[in-house]
LOGU-356847 format. One record per residue: y, x, z negated of N, C-alpha, C in turn; residue in one letter. Coordinates in pm, whole numbers, padded with zeros to 5 digits, m for minus. Layout:
<recs>
REC     npy     npx     npz    capy    capx    capz     cpy     cpx     cpz  rest
REC       Y       X       Z       Y       X       Z       Y       X       Z     a
...
</recs>
This chain:
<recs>
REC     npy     npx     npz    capy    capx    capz     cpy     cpx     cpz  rest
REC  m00083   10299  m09361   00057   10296  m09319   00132   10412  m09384     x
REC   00213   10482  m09272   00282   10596  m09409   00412   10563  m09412     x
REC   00477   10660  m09487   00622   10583  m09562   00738   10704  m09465     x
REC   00816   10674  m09513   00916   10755  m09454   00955   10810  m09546     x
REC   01012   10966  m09554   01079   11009  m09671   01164   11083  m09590     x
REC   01281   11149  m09717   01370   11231  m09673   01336   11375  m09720     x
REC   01402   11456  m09667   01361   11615  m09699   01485   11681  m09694     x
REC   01502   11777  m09787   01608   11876  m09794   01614   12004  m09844     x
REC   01674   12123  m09779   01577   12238  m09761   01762   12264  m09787     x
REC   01756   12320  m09965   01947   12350  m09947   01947   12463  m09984     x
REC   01974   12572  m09880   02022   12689  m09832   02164   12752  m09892     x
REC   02175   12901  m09937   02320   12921  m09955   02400   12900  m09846     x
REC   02349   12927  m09701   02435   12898  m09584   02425   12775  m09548     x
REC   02364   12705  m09573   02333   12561  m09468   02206   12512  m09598     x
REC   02263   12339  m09503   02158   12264  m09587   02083   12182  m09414     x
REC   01949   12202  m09457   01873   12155  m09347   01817   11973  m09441     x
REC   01837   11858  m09359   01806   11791  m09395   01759   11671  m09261     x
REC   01582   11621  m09322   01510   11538  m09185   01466   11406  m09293     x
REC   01423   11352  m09182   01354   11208  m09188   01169   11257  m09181     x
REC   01112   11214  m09260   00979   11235  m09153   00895   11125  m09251     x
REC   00761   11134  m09190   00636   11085  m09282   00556   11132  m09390     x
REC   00452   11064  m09473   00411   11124  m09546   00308   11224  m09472     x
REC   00297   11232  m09361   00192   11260  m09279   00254   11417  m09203     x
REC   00396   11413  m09287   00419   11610  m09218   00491   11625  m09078     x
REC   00497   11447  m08997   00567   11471  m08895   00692   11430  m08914     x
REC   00787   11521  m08858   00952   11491  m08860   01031   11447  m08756     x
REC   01128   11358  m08810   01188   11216  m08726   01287   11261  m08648     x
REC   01373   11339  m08777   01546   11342  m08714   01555   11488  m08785     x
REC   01659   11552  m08740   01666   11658  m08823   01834   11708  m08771     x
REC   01893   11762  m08900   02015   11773  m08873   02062   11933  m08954     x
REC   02154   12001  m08911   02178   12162  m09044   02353   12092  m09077     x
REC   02327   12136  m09174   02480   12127  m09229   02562   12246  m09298     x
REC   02688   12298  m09275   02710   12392  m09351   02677   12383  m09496     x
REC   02682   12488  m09555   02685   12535  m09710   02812   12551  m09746     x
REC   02919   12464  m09756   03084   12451  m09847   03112   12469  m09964     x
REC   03127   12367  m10009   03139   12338  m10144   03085   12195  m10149     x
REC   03024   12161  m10293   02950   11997  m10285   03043   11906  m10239     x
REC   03179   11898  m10237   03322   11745  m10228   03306   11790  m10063     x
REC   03308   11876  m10007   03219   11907  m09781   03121   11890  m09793     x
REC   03007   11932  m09865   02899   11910  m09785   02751   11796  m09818     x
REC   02823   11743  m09976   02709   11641  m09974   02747   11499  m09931     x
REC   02872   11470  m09916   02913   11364  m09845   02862   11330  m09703     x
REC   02841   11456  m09636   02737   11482  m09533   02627   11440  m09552     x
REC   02535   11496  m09614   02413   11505  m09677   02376   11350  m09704     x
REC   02410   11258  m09738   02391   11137  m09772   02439   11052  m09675     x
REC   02563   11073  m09592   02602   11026  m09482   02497   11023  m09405     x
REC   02432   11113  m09358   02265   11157  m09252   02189   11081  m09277     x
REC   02149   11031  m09429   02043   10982  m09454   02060   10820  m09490     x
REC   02244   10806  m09471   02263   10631  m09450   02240   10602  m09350     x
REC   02265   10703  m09240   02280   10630  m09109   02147   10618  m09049     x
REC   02054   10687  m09103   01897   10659  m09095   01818   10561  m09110     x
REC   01896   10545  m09239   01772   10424  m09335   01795   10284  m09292     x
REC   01876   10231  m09195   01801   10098  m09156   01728   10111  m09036     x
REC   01688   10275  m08993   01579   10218  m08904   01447   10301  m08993     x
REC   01433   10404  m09061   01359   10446  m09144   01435   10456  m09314     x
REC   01314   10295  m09363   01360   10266  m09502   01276   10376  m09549     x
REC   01347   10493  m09647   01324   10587  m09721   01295   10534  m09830     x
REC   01151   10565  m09860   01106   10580  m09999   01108   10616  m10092     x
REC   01140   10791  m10058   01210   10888  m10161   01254   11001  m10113     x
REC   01311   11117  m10180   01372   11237  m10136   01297   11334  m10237     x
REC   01280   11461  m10111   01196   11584  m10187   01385   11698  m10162     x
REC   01391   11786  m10247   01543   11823  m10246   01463   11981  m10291     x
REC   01433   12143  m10198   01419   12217  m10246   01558   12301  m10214     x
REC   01564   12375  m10345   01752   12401  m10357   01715   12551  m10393     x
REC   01837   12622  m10310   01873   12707  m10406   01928   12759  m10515     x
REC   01922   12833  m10611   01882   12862  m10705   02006   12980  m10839     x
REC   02002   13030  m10910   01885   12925  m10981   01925   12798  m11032     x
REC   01804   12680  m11066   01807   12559  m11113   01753   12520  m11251     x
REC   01787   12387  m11273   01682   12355  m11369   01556   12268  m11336     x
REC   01449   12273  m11338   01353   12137  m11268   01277   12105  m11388     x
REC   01340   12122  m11516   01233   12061  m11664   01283   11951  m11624     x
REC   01238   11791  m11625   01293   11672  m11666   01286   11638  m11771     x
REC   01264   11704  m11884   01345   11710  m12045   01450   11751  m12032     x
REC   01512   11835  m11954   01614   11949  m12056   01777   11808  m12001     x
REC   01832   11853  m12037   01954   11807  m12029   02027   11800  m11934     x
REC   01973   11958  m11864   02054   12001  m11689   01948   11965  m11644     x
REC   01874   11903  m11634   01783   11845  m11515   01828   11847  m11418     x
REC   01828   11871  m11277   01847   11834  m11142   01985   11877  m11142     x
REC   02049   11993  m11198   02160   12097  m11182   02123   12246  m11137     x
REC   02214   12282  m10997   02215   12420  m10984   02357   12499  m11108     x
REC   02254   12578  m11147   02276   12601  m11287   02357   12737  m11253     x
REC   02344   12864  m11311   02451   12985  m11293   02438   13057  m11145     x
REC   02489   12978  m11045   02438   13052  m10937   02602   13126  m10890     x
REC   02586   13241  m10846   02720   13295  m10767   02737   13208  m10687     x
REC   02739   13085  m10621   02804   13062  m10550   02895   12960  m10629     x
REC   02990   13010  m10659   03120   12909  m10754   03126   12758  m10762     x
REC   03150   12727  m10652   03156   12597  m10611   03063   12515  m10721     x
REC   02915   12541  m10666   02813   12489  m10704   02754   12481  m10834     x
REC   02824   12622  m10936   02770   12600  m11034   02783   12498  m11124     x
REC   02660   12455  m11219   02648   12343  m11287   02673   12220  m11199     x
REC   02611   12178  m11104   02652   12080  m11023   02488   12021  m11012     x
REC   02548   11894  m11058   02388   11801  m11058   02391   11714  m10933     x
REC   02240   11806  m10828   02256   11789  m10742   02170   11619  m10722     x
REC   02043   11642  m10817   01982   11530  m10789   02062   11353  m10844     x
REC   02135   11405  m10970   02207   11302  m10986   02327   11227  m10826     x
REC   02359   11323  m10787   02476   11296  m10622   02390   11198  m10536     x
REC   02260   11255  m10597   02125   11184  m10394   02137   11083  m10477     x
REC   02089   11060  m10591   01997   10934  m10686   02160   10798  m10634     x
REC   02296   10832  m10670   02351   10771  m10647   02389   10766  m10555     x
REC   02411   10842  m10483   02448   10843  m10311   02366   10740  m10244     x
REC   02265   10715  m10222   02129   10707  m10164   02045   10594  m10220     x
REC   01994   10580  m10391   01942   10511  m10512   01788   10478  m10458     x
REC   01718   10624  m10415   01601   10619  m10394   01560   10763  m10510     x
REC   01390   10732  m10556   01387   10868  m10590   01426   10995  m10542     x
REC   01453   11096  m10619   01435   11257  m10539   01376   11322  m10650     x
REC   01268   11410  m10597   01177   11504  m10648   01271   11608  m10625     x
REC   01274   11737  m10701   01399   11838  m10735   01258   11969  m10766     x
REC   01289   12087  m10673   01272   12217  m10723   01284   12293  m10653     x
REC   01308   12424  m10665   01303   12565  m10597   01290   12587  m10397     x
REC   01361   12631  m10378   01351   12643  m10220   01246   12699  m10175     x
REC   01167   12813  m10296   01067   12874  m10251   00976   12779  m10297     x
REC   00976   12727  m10395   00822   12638  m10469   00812   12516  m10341     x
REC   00924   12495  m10256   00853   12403  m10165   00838   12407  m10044     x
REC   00864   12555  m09997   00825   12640  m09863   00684   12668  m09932     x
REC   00637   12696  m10113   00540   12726  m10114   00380   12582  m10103     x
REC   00443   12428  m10134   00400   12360  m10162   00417   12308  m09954     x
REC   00507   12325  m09894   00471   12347  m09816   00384   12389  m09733     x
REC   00357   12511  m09733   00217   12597  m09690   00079   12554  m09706     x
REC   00092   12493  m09875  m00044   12467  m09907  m00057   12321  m09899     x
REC   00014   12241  m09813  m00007   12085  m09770  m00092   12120  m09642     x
REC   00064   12196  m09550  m00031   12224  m09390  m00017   12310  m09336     x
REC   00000   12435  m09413   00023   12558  m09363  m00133   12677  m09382     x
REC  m00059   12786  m09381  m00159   12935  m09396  m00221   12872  m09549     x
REC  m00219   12783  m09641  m00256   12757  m09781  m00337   12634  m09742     x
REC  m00352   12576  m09718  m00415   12444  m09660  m00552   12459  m09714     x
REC  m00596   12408  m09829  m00738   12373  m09866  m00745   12502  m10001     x
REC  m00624   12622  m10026  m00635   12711  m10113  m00607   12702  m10242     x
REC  m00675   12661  m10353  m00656   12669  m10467  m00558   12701  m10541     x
REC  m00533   12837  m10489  m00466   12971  m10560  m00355   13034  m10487     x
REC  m00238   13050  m10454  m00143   13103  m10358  m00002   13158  m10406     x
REC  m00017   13250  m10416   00161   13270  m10369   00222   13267  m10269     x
REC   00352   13182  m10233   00450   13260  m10110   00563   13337  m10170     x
REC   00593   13429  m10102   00695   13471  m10133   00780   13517  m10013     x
REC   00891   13451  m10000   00990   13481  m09907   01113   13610  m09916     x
REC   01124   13698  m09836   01177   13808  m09833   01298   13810  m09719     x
REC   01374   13796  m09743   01511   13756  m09674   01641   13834  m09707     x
REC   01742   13706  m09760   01855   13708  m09786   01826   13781  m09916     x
REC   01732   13709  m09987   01690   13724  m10155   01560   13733  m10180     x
REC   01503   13752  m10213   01310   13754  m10297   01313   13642  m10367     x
REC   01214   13565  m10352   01210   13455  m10445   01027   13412  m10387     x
REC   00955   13391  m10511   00865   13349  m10501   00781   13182  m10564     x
REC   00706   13147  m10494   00617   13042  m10562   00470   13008  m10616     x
REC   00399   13028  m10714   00279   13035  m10718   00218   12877  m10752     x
REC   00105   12887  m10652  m00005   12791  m10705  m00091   12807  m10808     x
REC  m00148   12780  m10922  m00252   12810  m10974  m00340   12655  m11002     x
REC  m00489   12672  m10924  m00518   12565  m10929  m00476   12452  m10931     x
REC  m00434   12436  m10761  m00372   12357  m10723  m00282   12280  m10792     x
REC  m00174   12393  m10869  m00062   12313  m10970   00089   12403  m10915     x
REC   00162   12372  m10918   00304   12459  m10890   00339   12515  m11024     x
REC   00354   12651  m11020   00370   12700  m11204   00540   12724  m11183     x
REC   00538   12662  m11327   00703   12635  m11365   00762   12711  m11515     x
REC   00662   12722  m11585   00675   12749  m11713   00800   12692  m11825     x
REC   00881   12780  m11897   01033   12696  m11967   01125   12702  m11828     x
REC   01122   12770  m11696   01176   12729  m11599   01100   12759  m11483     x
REC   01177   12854  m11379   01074   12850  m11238   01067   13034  m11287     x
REC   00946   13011  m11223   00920   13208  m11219   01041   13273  m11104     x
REC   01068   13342  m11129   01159   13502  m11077   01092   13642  m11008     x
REC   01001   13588  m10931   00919   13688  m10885   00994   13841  m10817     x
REC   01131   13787  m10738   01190   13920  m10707   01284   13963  m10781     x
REC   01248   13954  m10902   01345   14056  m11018   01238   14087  m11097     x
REC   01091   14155  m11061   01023   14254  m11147   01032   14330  m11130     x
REC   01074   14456  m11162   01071   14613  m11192   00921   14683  m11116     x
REC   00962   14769  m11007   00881   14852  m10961   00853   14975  m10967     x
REC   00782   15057  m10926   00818   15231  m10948   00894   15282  m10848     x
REC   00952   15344  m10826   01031   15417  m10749   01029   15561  m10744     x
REC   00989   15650  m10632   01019   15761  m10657   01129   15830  m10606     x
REC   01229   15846  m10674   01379   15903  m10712   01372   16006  m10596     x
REC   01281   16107  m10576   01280   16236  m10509   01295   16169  m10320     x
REC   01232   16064  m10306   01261   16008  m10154   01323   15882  m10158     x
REC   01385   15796  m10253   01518   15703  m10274   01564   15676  m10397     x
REC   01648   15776  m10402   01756   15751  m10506   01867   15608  m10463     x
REC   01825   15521  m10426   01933   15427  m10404   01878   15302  m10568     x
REC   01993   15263  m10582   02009   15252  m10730   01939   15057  m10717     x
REC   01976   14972  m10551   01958   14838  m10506   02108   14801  m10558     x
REC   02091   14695  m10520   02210   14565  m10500   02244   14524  m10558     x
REC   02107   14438  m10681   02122   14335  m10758   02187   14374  m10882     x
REC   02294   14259  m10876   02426   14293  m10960   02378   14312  m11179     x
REC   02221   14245  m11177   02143   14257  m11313   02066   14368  m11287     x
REC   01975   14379  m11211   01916   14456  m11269   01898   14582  m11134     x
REC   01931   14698  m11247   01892   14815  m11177   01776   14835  m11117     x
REC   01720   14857  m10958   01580   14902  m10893   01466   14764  m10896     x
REC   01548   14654  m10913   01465   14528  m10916   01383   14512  m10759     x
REC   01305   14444  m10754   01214   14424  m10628   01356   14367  m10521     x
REC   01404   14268  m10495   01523   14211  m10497   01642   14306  m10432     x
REC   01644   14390  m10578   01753   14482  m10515   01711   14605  m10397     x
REC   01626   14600  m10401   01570   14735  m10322   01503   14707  m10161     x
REC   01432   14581  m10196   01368   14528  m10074   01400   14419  m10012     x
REC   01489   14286  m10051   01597   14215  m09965   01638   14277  m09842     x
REC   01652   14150  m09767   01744   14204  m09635   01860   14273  m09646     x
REC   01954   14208  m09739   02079   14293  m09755   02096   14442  m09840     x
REC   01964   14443  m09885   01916   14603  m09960   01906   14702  m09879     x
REC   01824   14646  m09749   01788   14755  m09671   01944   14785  m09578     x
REC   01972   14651  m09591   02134   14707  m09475   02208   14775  m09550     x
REC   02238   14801  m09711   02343   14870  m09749   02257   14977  m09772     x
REC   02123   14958  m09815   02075   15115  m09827   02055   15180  m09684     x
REC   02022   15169  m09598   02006   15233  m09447   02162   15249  m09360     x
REC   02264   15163  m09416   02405   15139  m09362   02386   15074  m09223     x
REC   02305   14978  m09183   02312   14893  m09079   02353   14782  m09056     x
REC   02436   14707  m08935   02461   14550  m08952   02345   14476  m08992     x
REC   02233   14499  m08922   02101   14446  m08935   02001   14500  m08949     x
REC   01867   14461  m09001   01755   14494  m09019   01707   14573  m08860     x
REC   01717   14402  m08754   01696   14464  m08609   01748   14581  m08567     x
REC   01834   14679  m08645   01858   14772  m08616   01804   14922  m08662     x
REC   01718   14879  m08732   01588   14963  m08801   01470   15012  m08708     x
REC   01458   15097  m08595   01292   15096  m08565   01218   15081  m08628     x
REC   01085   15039  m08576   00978   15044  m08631   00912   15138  m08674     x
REC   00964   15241  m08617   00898   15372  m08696   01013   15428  m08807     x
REC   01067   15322  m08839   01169   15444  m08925   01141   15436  m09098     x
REC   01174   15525  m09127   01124   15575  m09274   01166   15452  m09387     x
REC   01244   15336  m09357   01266   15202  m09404   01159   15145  m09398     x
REC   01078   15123  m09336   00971   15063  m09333   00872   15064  m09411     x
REC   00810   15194  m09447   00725   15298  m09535   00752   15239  m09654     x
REC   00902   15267  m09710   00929   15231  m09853   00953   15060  m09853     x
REC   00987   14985  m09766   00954   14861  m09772   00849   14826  m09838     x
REC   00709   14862  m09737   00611   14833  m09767   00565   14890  m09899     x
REC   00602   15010  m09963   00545   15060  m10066   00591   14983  m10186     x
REC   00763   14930  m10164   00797   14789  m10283   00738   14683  m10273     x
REC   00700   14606  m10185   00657   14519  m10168   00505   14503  m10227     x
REC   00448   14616  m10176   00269   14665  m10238   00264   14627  m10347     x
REC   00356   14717  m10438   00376   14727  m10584   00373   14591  m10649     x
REC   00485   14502  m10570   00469   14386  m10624   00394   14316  m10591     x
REC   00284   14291  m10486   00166   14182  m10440   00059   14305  m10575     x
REC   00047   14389  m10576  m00056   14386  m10655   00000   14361  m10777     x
REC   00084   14385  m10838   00111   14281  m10995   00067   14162  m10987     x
REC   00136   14110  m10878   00093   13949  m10855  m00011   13944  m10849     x
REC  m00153   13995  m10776  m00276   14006  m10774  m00349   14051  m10925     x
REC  m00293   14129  m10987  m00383   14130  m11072  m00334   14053  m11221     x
REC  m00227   13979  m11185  m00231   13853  m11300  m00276   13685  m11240     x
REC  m00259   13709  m11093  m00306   13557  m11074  m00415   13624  m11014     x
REC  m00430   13715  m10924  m00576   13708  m10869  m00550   13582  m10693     x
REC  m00471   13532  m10704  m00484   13506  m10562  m00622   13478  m10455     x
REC  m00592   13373  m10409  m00693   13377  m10294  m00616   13393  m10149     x
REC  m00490   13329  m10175  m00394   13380  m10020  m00238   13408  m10126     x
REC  m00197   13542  m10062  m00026   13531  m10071   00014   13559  m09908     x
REC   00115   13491  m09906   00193   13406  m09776   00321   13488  m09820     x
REC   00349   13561  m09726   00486   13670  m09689   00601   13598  m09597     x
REC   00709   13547  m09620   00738   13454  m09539   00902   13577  m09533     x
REC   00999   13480  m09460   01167   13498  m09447   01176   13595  m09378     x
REC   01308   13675  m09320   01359   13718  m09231   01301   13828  m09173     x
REC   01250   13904  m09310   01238   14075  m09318   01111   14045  m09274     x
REC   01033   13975  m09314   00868   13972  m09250   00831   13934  m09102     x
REC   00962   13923  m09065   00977   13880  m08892   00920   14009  m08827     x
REC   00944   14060  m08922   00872   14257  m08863   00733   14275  m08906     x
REC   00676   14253  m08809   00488   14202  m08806   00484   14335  m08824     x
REC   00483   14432  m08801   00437   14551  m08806   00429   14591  m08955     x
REC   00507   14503  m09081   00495   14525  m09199   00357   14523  m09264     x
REC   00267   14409  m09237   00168   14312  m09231   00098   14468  m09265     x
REC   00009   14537  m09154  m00092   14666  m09175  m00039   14698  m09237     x
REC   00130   14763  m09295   00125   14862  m09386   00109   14818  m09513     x
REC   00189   14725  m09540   00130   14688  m09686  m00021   14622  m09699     x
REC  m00104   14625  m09630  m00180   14579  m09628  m00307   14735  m09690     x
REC  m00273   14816  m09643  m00316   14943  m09651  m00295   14970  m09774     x
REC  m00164   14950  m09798  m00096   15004  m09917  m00150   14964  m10043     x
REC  m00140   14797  m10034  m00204   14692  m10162  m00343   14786  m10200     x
REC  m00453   14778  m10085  m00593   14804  m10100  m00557   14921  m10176     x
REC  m00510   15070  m10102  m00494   15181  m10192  m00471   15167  m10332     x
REC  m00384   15084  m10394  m00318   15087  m10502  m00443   15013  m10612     x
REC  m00466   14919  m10524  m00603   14827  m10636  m00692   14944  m10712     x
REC  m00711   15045  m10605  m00771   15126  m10626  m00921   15078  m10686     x
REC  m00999   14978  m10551  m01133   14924  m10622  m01165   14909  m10770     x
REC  m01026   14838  m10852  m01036   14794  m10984  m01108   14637  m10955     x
REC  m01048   14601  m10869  m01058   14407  m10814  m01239   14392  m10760     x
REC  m01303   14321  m10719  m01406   14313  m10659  m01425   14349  m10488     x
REC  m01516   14429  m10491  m01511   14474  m10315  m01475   14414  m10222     x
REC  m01557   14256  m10292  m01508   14166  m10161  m01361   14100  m10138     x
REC  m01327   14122  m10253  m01183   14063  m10253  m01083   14204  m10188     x
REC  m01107   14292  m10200  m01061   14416  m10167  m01051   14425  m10010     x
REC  m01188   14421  m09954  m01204   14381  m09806  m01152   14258  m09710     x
REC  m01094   14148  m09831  m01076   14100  m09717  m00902   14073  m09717     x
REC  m00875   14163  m09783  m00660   14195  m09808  m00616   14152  m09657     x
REC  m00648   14151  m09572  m00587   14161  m09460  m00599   13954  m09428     x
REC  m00656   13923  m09468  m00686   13757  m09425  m00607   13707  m09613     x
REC  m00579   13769  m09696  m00565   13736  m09807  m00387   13722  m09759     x
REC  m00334   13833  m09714  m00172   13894  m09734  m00145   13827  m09576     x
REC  m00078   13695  m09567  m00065   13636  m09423   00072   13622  m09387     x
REC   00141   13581  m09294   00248   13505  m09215   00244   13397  m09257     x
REC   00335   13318  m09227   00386   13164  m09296   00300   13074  m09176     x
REC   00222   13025  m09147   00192   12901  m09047   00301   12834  m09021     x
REC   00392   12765  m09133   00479   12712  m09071   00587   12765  m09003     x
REC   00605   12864  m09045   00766   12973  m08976   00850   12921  m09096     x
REC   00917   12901  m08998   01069   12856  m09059   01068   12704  m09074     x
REC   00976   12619  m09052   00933   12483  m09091   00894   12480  m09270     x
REC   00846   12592  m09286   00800   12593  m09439   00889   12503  m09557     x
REC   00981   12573  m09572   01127   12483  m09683   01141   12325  m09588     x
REC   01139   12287  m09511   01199   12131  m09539   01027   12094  m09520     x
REC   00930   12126  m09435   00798   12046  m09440   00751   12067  m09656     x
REC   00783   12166  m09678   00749   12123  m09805   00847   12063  m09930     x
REC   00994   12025  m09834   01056   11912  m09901   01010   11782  m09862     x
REC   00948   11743  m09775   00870   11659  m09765   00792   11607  m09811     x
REC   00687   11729  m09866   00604   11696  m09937   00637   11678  m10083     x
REC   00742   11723  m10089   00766   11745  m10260   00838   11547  m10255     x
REC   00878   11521  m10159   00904   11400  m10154   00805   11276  m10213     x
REC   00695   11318  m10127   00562   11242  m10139   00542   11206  m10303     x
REC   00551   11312  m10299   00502   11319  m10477   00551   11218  m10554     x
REC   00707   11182  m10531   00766   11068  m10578   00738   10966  m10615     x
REC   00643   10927  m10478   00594   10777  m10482   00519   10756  m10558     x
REC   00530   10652  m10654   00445   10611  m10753   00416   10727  m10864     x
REC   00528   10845  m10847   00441   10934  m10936   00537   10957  m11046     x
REC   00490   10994  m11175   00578   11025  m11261   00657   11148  m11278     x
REC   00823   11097  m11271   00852   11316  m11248   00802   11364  m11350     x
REC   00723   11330  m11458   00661   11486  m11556   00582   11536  m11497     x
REC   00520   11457  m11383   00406   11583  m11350   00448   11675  m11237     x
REC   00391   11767  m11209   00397   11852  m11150   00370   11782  m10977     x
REC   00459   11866  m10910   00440   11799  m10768   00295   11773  m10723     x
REC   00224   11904  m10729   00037   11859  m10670  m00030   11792  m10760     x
REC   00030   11783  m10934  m00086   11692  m10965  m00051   11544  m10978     x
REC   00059   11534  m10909   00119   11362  m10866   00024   11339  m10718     x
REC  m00003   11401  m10668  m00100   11361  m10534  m00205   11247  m10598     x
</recs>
């Protein structure tokens, strides 16, 4: 018999929130703006009253944006912690569901459960070892390591590592308001629109010289990531990767750069390693779902996959 849970996929623009099973299929599904919490979680719990006497919810998986806290020691537990968006900061989101609602909620990262996502029933499905990393609005990544979600004293920051840059073909300084030439600042969606001066990405050809240095930041950072986790799949997900044509170049790019330090065979097979999201844009709430699952019967110290 499977259970019903709730899922919530909370977006700086919108909060996506469904009904589904433990089984990955979804019931009801509703978007809500991104306000302030006194607009929009009154919503948010409203959706999921008017649900639950025909699907009694078991628990809630809640992947948020960022940044958060997800230690269940620390004190801010289940608070979006210094985020620019005003409203929200220090606002304990999981405490609002727990009483709103008074079912569990499992609490972490928007990317750790687009990434726990993937590897339930996506491009990760049966993979040990994975990163996703979503390239959008913002960079934000999630790693698996043996089949565990890594969290460390908080969540990893994958698009604020420092890349090389060569000054002589972009002197553009990036976005991000910390750090100068961060992955983040340079290769985000909104990087490329203030560095290229476009409304949109879609307004970039495919052949245009944006692309090239895309792929050459991006390289930089899948092979860091590769040669501290070693990877068996990283999963390229969000807006900017909507441009398939990225896929060969960094794909080219990574191999060049390894420069046959890694093993041949792992070298050869970059192109089945560096994928598209299976789920699309299903990724963030199917793996609030799953982060749901975890709930049941499980203790929040552990880690979402090793509560399975």
């Amino acid at each position: 018999m499977h259970h019903f849970l709730g899922a919530i996929e909370a977006g700086g623009t919108k909060f996506v929130c469904a009904i589904g099973t433990d089984d990955g299929k979804i019931l009801q599904r509703i978007r809500i703006k991104t306000s302030t919490p006194e607009e929009t979680m009154p919503e948010v719990i409203g959706f999921f009253r008017e649900h639950m006497k025909k699907y009694p919810l078991k628990a809630i998986g809640c992947g948020s944006f960022g940044p958060i806290d997800p230690d269940i020691n620390s004190k801010t537990y289940g608070h979006i912690t210094h985020t620019p968006k005003l409203p929200w900061r220090d606002y304990n989101i999981v405490k609002t569901l727990e009483d709103g609602l008074q079912i569990p909620v499992a609490f972490d990262t928007d990317v750790n459960a687009a990434a726990l996502g993937e590897h339930r029933w996506g491009a990760g499905k049966g993979i040990s070892d994975l990163i996703y990393l979503t390239v959008g609005t913002g960079i934000g990544g999630g790693a698996i390591v043996n089949n565990q979600l890594v969290h460390g004293s908080a969540h990893p920051e994958m698009g604020h590592i420092y890349i090389p840059v060569d000054l002589t073909q972009d002197d553009f300084k990036g976005i991000c308001p910390y750090h100068e030439r961060c992955l983040e600042g340079l290769a985000s969606g909104p990087a490329l629109k203030a560095r290229w001066h476009v409304d949109s990405v879609l307004d970039l050809a495919d052949d245009h010289i944006a692309w090239e240095l895309e792929a050459e930041y991006l390289s930089y950072a899948l092979v860091n990531y590769m040669m501290c986790f070693v990877p068996k799949r990283i999963i390229l997900g969000g807006g900017v990767m909507k441009q398939t044509h990225l896929f060969e170049k960094i794909h080219t790019k990574v191999k060049a750069k390894i420069n046959g330090y890694l093993n041949q065979d792992y070298c050869d097979t970059i192109p089945s390693i560096i994928v598209p999201p299976t789920l699309a844009d299903n990724a963030g709430i199917m793996g609030a779902l799953a982060l749901a699952s975890t709930a049941i019967g499980a203790t929040l110290t552990k880690s979402p996959l090793e509560a399975e």
